[in-house]
N, C-alpha and C positions, 0 to 999 in steps of 0.2 A: 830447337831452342831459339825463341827470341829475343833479344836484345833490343831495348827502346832506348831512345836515348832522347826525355822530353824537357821539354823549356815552356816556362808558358809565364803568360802576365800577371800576376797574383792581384785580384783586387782588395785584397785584403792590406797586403804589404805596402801595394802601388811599383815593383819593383819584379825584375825576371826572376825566377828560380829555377834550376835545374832538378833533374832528376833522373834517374837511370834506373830501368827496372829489367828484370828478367822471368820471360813469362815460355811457360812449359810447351812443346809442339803436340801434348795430348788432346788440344781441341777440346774442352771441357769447360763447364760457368761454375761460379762458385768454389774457387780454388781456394787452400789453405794459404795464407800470406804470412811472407814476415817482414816487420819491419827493423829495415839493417842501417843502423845509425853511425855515422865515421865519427871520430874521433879529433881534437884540436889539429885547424892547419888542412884538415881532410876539406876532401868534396864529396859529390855524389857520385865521380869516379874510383875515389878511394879502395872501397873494398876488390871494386874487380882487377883493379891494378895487380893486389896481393895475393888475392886469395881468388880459387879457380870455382866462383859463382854460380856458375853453370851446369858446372859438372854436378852442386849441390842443390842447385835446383833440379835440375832431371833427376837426381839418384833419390828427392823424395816427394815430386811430383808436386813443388810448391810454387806458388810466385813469391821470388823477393823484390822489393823495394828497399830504392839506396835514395833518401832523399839530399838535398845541399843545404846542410845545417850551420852554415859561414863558420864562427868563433861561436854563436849565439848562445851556447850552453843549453841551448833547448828551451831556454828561457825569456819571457815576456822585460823584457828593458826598454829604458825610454829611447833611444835609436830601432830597435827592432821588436817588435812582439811574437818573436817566435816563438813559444808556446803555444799562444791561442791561432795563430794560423795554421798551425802543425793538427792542431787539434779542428778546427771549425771550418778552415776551407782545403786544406792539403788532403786529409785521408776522405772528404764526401770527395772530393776533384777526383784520386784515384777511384774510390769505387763507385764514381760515375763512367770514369774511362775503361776501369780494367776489366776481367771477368771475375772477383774476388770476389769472395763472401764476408759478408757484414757480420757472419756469429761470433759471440766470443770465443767460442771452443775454436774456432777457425783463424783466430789472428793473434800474434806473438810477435812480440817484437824483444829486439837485440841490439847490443851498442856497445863499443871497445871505449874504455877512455872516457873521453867527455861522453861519447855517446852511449857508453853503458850508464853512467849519469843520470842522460837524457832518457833511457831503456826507463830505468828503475821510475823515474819521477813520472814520465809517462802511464807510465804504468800503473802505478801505485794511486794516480790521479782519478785514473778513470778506469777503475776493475771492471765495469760494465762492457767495455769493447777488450778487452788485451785479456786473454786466459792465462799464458807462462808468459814469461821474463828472463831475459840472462843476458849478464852484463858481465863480460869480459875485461879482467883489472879498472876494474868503473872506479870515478873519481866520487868516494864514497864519503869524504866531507870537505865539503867547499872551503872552508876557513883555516882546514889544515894544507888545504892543495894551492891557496894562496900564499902560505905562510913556510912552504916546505921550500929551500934554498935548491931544490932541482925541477922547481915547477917550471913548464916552461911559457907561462904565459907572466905580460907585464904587472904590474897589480895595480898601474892603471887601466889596462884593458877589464880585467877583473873589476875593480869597482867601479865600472863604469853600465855593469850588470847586473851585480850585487851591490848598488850602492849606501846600504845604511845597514846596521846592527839587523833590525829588524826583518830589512828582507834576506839576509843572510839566514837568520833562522828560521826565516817560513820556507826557503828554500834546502832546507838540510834534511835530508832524504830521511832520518831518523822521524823528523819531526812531522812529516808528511804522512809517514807509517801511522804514527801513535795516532793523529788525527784523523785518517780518511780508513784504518784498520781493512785494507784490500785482503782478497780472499786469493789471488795468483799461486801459482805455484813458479817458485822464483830458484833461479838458478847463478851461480856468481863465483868466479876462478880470476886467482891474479896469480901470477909468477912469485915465486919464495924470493927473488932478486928486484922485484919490482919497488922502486921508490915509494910507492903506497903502499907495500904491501901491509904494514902495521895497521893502517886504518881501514885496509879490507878486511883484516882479521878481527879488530873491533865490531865491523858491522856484522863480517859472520857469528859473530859471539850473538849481538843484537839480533838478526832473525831468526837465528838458531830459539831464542826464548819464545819471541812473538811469534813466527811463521811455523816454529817445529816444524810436524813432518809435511808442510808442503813447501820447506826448504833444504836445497842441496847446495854444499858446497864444494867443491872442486879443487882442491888444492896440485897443481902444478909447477913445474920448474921454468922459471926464465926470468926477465924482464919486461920492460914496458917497451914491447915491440912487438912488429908484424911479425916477426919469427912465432915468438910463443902466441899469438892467437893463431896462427896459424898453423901452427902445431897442435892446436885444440878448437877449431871449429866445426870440425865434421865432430866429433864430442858431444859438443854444446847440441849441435842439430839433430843426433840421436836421442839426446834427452829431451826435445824438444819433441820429438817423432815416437 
């Protein structure tokens, strides 16, 4: 098993980003990939910190990618345009470097938290590259995750991303759906204890109408912690596999 551990100048950003990937010792092109998005606070260390990466990559013969998604919500703001980098130079950068396949049958991405978020919107954006989806207690509406008295982010920092009415709704994962109507097969589990969970349960109610049956959802026990995804990620990657 490989472990990279890459940094590079982004021309796009003008600024380093990291990134950490994990790539199979089956010596093979065209690998299935996913991409694994941290959560608020996280890096591109994140996931391998918690969860044993490697051992999930060899047991299904994939490359994952753990990109460094700062605070950024995955989202294009006037400080950072992480969206369109994430999108226009980050994933051609990896599959100029890696051995992955560009099919959409071949690429999936996934995100705890902000970055199930970041999973979902990605996703939902661009059904052309991403086939499934699964977003682990994803922060499933931004105006109640700002407004929830256990968020843990400032709601200065927050409006300094989402700053007006308007981009708050073009950014609400509901409204993304009804608009760009993705064909994904979507996957989504929050803990029965988890501070969102209400508003996960809403969105499940919401795909469950629009996505039927190429949505599952996952109902599990915890909270909003590495515990319960960790307790449900080899899960997620069976449904993925």
């Amino acid at each position: 098993m490989v472990l990279m551990n890459l940094s590079y100048r982004t021309n796009y950003l003008h600024t380093y980003f990291k990134t950490t990937v994990v790539v199979p010792d089956t010596n093979e092109q065209n690998y299935t990939t996913v991409w694994l998005l941290h959560g608020y606070t996280g890096d591109d260390s994140a996931w391998i910190r918690h969860i044993n990466i490697e051992k999930i990559a060899r047991e299904h013969n994939w490359v994952i990618i753990m990109p460094e998604g700062r605070n950024a919500f995955y989202s294009d703001s006037d400080f950072i345009p992480y969206y369109s980098y994430f999108i226009d130079e980050f994933i051609p950068k990896m599959q100029s470097l890696l051995p992955i396949s560009k099919e959409r049958s071949k690429n999936y991405i996934v995100g705890s938290s902000m970055g199930g978020y970041g999973a979902l919107k990605i996703a939902f954006l661009n059904d052309l590259q991403f086939s499934k989806v699964a977003a682990l207690s994803p922060i499933t509406d931004i105006e109640h995750f700002r407004d929830n008295p256990k968020c843990p982010m400032a709601k200065e920092a927050f409006n300094s991303i989402f700053n007006t009415p308007e981009k708050i709704a073009r950014n609400q994962l509901t409204n993304i759906y009804n608009n760009r109507q993705p064909r994904q097969e979507i996957l989504t589990l929050c803990g029965d204890a988890d501070f969102m969970h209400e508003d996960n349960v809403m969105f499940k109610n919401f795909l469950s109408i629009h996505a039927k049956d190429r949505y599952t959802w996952m109902p599990v026990e915890g909270d909003h912690s590495w515990k319960t995804w960790g307790d449900n990620i080899e899960k997620v990657f069976k449904w993925l596999d």
